[in-house]
N, C-alpha and C positions, 0 to 999 in steps of 0.2 A: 349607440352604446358609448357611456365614457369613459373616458381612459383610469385604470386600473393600476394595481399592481403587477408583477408577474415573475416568475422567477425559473431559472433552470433548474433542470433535472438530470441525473444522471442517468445516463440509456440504460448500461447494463441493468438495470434495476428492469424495466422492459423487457428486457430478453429470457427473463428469470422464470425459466417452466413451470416451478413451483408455486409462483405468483398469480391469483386471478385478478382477474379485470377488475372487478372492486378494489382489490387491491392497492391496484398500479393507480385506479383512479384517486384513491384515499391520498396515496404516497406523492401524485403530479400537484391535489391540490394544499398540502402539508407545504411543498417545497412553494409553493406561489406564496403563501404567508408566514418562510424564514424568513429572519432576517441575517443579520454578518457573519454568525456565530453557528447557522445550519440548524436554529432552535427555534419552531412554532407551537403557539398554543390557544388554537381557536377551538372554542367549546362542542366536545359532543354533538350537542343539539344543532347547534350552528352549520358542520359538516353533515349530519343526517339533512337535515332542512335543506341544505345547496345540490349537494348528491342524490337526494330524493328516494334517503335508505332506510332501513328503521336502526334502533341501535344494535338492537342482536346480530341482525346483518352487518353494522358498524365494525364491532366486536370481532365476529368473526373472522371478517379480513384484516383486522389491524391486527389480531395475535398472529396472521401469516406473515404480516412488515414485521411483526417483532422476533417472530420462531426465527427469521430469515437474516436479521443482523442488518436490514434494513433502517429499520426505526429504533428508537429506545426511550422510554415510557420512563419519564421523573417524575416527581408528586413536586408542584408547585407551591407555595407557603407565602400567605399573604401577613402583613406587619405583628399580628397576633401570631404567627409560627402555627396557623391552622391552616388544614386544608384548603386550596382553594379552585383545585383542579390538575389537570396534567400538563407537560410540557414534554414536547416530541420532539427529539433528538435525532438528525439524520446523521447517520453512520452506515455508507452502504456496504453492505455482506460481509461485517465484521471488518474490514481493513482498515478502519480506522481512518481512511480518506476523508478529509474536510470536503463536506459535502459543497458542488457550486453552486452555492444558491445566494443569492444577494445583497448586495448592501441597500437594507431597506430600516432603517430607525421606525418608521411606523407601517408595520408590514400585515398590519390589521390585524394581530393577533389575542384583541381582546374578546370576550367572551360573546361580547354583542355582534362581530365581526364586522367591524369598519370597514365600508372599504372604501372609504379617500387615504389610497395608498402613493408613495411616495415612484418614481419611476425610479426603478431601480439601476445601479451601477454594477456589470459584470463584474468579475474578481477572476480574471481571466488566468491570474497564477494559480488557483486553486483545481482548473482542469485539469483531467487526467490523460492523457492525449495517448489515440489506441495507437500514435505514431511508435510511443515508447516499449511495446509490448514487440511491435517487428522489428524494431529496431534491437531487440534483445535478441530474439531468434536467428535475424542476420547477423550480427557476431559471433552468434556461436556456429552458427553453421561457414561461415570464414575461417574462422580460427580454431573451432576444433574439426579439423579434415579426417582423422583417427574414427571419429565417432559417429552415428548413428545423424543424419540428416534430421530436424526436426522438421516439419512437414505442414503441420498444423499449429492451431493456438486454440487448445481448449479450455475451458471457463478453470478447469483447473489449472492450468498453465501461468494462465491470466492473472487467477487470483495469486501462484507463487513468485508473478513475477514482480506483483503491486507490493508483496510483503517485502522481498529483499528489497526494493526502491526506498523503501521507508528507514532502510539502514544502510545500504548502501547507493553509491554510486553509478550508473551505468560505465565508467572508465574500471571503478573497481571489480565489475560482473566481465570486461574485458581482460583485465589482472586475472583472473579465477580460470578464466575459459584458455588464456595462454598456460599459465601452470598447469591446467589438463593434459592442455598438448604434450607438454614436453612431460610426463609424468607417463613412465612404464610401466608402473602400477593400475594406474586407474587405465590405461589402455589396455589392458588384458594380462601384460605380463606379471602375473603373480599368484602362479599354479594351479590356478582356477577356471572356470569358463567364465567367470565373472565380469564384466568394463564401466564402467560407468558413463552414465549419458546425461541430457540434458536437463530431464525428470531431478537423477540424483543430485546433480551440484543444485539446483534450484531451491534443496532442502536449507534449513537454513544453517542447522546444523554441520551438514557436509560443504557449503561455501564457506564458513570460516576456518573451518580445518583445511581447507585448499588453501584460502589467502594466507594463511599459518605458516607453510609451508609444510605441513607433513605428510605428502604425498611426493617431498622433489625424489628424485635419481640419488644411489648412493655415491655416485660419484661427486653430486652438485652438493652433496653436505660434506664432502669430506674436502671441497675445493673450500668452501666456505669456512670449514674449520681452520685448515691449513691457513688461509688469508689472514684469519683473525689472530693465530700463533705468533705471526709475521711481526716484526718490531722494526721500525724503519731505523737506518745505521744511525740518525743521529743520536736516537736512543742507546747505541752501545757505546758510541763516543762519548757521550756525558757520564755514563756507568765510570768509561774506562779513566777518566779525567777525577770522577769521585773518589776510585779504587787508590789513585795517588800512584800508578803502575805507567802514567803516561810523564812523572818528572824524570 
């Protein structure tokens, strides 16, 4: 056998119940013929021919990569601005994650499917590392002692955790998680059976309204008011100097 192309895939895409095995095999061989950009476009006939599927069977499972936020289906435009086929788009499960798939300039994606392809170069910044995911969970479970242990990391967890990444920082989801703590209100005290937990700051909503600060202690706004009232003395000596009350 000679050597080929090849390219990564993102697991969770594999773990996805919803997904059949046609599927995932449509989506492993899409991602061997991205190239830099997470964009393949080898023809129809080409992938039924390699997979050994007819096209309704094709069809089939590719509107399940697409119902799934996995793939995304362009209409490609050759020099006349006519049709000249599809161009498959990896975006897995809607997050908008740049897919890791490779730096390959000739990644066989022409209709005839070439495949003297180029050995690809990993893009190893573009991984999403499941380090990040516990690494969320163990700070919150540190720093908010108040609240509910999170225990697990399920695919919904996962995916709210990929969303706030996209906006913020992991320092700033430690920001969010200490204002929890100190914050009376979201610990239960506010006449209610109500607290909020891990679930709710994860929203993305209710994280910016933490980082805001509109859950502090009434005490912690009225220090902060008080602070900003504060005018340092050299400010009244200059007043008192202006006033003409200091000759």
């Amino acid at each position: 056998m000679g050597k080929g192309g090849y390219g990564l895939t993102y697991q969770e895409v594999y773990e996805m119940e919803n997904l059949t095995i046609e599927a995932k095999a449509i989506y492993g061989m899409l991602c061997s013929y991205a190239g830099s950009k997470a964009m393949a476009y080898p023809s129809v006939d080409f992938i039924c021919d390699k997979l050994k599927i007819s096209r309704t069977r094709f069809y089939k499972h590719m509107n399940l990569l697409v119902g799934a936020g996995v793939v995304k289906k362009e209409q490609r435009k050759n020099e006349n601005q006519s049709f000249s086929g599809n161009v498959y788009v990896l975006v897995p499960n809607l997050q908008n994650i740049q897919m890791p798939c490779t730096e390959n300039e000739y990644a066989g994606n022409a209709s005839t499917g070439n495949e003297e392809t180029n050995i690809n170069t990993f893009n190893i910044n573009t991984l999403k590392s499941k380090t990040e995911y516990r690494e969320v969970m163990e700070a919150f479970n540190a720093i908010c002692v108040s609240y509910p242990k999170v225990k697990s990391l399920s695919e919904a967890r996962k995916k709210a955790i990929r969303a706030r990444l996209r906006t913020y920082s992991i320092d700033d989801l430690r920001k969010a998680f200490e204002a929890m703590e100190r914050s009376e209100f979201l610990r239960g005290n506010n006449g209610s059976d109500w607290s909020a937990n891990f679930d709710w700051v994860m929203k993305d909503r209710n994280l910016a309204k933490v980082l805001d600060g509109n859950y502090k202690n009434k005490e912690d706004k009225n220090y902060e008011q008080d602070t900003e009232n504060r005018r340092p003395a050299s400010d009244y000596y200059k007043q008192f100097l202006r006033d003409g009350t200091g000759n």
